[in-house]
C-alpha positions as CSV (number, residue, x, y, z in Angstrom):
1,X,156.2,95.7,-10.4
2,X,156.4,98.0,-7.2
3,X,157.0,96.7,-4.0
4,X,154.5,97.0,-1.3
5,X,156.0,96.0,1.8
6,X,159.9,97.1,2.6
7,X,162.9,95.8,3.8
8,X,163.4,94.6,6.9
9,X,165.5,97.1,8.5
10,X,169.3,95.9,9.1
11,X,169.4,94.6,12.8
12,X,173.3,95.6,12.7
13,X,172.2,99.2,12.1
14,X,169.7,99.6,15.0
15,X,171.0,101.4,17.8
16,X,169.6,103.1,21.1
17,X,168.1,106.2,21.5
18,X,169.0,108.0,24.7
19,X,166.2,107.4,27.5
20,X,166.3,108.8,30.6
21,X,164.6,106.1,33.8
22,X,164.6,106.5,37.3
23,X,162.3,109.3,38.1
24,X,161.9,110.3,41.8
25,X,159.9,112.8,43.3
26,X,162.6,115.3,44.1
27,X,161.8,117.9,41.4
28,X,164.9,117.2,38.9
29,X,165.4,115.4,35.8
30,X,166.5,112.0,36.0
31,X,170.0,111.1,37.0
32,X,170.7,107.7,34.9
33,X,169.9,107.0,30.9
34,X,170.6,104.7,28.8
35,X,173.1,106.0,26.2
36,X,172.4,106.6,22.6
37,X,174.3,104.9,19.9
38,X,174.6,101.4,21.3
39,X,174.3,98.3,18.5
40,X,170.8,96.6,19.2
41,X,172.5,93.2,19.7
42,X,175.0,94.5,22.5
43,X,171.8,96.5,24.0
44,X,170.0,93.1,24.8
45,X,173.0,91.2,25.7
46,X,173.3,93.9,28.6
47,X,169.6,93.6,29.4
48,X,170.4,89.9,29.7
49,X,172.7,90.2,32.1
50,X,170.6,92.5,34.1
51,X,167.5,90.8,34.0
52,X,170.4,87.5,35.5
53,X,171.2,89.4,38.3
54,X,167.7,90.4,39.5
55,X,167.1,86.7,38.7
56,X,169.7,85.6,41.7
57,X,168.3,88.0,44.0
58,X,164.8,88.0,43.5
59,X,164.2,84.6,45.5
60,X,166.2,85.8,48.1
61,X,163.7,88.8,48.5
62,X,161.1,86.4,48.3
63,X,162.6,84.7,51.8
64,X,162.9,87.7,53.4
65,X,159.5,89.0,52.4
66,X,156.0,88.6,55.2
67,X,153.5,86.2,53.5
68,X,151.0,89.0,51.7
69,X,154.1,90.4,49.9
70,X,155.3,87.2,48.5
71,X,152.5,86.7,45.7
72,X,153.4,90.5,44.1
73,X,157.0,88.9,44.0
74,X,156.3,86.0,42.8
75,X,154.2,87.4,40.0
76,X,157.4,90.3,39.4
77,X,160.0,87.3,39.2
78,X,157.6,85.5,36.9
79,X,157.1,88.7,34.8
80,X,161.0,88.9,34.7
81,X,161.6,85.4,33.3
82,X,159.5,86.3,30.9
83,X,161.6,89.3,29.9
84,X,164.6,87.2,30.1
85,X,163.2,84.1,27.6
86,X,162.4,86.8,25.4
87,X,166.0,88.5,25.3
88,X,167.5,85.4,24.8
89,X,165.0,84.7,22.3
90,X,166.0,87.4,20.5
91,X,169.3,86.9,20.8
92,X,169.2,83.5,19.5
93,X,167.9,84.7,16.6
94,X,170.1,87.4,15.5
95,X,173.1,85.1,15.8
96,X,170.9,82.1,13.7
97,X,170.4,85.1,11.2
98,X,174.1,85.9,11.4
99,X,175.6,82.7,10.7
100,X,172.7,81.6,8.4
101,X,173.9,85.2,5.9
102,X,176.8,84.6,3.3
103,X,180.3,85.8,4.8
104,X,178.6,85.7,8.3
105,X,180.7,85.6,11.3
C-alpha cells in the first residue's frame, strides 16, 4: 500500500534560514539577521527570552505613555503574550515529544 501523507519532518533537523529585519529608510540593506543554521528548539528558546524582556518593559512604556497611546500598547503587549504562550507552547511540546521517544534525553 502506498503512503499518502509523509513523515513529519524531524524537529531536531529544522534549522533557520538566514533573514535579514530591521529595514530603515536610509537606502542600504539591513544591518542585523538572524543567522542560518540554528536548531529550531534553540531558535524559540531565544525568541522566548526576547519576547520576556519586552514583557518587563512594555508596562513600563505603558506609564510613561499620554492616554491615546496607551490602548495601541496595550493591544501590542497583548499581541506579545500571545507570541510568548505560543513559544512556550511549542516548546513544551518538543521536550514532551523528546522524553515521550525511546532513548530520549
Amino acid at each position: 500500500m502506498k503512503k499518502i501523507v509523509p513523515d513529519p519532518p524531524e524537529f531536531h533537523l529544522l534549522e533557520t534560514t538566514e533573514t535579514p529585519f530591521g529595514l530603515c529608510d536610509a537606502g542600504h540593506p539591513q544591518l542585523f539577521a538572524v543567522r542560518a543554521g540554528v536548531n529550531v528548539e534553540d531558535a524559540l528558546v531565544h525568541a522566548s527570552l526576547y519576547l520576556k524582556c519586552a514583557s518587563l518593559t512594555g508596562p513600563l512604556a505603558v506609564e510613561h505613555t499620554c492616554e491615546p497611546g496607551r490602548g495601541f500598547l496595550q493591544a501590542t503587549l497583548h499581541s506579545h503574550e500571545m507570541a510568548k504562550a505560543l513559544i512556550d507552547a511549542l516548546l513544551d511540546g518538543l521536550e514532551s515529544r523528546v522524553i515521550r521517544m525511546p532513548g530520549g534525553a
